[in-house]
C-alpha positions as CSV (number, residue, x, y, z in Angstrom):
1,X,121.7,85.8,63.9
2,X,122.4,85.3,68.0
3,X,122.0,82.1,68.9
4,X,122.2,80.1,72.5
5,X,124.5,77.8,72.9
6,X,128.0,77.4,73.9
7,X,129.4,76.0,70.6
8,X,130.7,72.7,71.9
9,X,128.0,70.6,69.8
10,X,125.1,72.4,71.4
11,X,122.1,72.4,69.4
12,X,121.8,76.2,68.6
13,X,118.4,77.8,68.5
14,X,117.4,81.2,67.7
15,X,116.6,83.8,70.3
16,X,113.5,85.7,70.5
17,X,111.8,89.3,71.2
18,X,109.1,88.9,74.0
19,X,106.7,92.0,73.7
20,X,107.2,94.0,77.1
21,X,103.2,92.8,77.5
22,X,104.1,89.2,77.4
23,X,107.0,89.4,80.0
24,X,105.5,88.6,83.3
25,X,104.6,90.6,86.1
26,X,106.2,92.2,89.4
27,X,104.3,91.6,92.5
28,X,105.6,94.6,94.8
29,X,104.6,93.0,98.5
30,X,102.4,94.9,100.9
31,X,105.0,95.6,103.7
32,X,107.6,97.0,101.0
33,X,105.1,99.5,100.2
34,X,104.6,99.9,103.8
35,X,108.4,100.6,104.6
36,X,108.3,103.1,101.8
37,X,105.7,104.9,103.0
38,X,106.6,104.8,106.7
39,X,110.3,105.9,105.4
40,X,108.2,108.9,103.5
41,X,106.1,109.5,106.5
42,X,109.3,110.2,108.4
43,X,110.6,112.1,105.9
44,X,107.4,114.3,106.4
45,X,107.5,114.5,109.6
46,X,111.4,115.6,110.0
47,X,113.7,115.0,112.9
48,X,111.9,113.4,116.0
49,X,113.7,113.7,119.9
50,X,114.0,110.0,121.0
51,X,111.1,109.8,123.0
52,X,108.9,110.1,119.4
53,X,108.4,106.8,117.9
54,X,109.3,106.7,114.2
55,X,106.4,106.6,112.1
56,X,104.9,102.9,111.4
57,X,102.5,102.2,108.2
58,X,100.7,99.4,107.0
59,X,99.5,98.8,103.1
60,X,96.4,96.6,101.5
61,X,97.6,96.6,97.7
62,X,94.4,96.2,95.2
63,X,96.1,95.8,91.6
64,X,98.2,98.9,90.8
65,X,96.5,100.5,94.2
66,X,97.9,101.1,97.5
67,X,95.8,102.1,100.2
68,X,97.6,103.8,103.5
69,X,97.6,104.0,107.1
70,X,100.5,105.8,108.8
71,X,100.6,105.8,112.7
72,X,102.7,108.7,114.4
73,X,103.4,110.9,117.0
74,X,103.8,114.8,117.0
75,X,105.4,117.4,119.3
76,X,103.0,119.7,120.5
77,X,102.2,122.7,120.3
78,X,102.1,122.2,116.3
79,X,99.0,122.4,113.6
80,X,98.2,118.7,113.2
81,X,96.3,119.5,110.4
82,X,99.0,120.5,108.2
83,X,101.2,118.4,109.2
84,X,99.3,115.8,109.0
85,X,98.1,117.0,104.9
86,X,102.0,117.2,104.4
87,X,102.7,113.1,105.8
88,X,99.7,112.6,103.1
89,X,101.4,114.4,100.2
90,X,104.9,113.1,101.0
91,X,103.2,109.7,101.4
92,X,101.8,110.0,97.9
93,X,104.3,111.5,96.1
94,X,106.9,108.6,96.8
95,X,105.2,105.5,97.2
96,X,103.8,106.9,93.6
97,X,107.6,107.4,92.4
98,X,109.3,104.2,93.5
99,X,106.6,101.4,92.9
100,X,104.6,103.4,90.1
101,X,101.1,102.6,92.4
102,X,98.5,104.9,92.7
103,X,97.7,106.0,96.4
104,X,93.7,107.6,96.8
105,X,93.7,107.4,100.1
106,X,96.2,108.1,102.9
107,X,94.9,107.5,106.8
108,X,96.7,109.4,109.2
109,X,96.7,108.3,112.6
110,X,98.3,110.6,115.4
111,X,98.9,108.3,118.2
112,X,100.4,110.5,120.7
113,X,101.0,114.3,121.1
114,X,104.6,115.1,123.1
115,X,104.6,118.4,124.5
116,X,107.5,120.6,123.5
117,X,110.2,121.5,125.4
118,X,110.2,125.3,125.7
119,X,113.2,127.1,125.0
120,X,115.7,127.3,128.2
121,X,113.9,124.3,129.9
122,X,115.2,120.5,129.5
123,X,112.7,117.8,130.3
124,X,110.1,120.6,132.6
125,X,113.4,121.9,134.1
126,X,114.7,125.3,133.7
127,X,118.3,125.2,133.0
């Protein structure tokens, strides 16, 4: 029998098995979900020049349920639409994986386009 105490005249006592049901909770807070999912976002997005701001998200957490907004900016020419579906997958797939929270919905907000720099040209300059 395991007992809790350290032997020095303690009163010893049993230990017991909680069920995993009776344990508690963990409350995951809604702007750790929302780093994950801006970390995921950028993941999406891949490598940025350093006049794109990194992707930003904020969370509202219903239960087990996160519900996403993700604010970013794209180079241009690009199709938004995809790239856009693929911030939304990446989005789900992680926040899903590392807090175990369902995500139905993922908003994504394209705040600014940034026109590509053509091959040969730096900053609308030829080189």
């Amino acid at each position: 029998m395991t007992s809790v105490g350290s032997g020095t005249g303690e009163q010893r006592r049993p230990l017991t098995a909680v069920a995993p049901g009776e344990r508690g909770a963990i409350r995951i807070a809604d702007r750790v979900v929302a780093k994950i999912a801006a970390q995921a976002a950028r993941e999406a997005v891949g490598p940025r020049t350093e006049d794109v701001a990194a992707p930003q998200a904020t969370v509202t957490v219903h239960h087990e349920t996160a519900r996403v907004r993700v604010h970013l900016e794209l180079d241009y020419p690009t199709d938004i639409g995809a790239r856009c579906a693929a911030v939304r997958r990446h989005v789900v797939e992680r926040v899903g994986a590392l807090v175990g929270m369902e995500v139905p919905e993922v908003a994504v907000q394209v705040e600014r386009l940034h026109l590509a720099h053509p091959q040969g040209m730096e900053q609308g300059r030829p080189r």
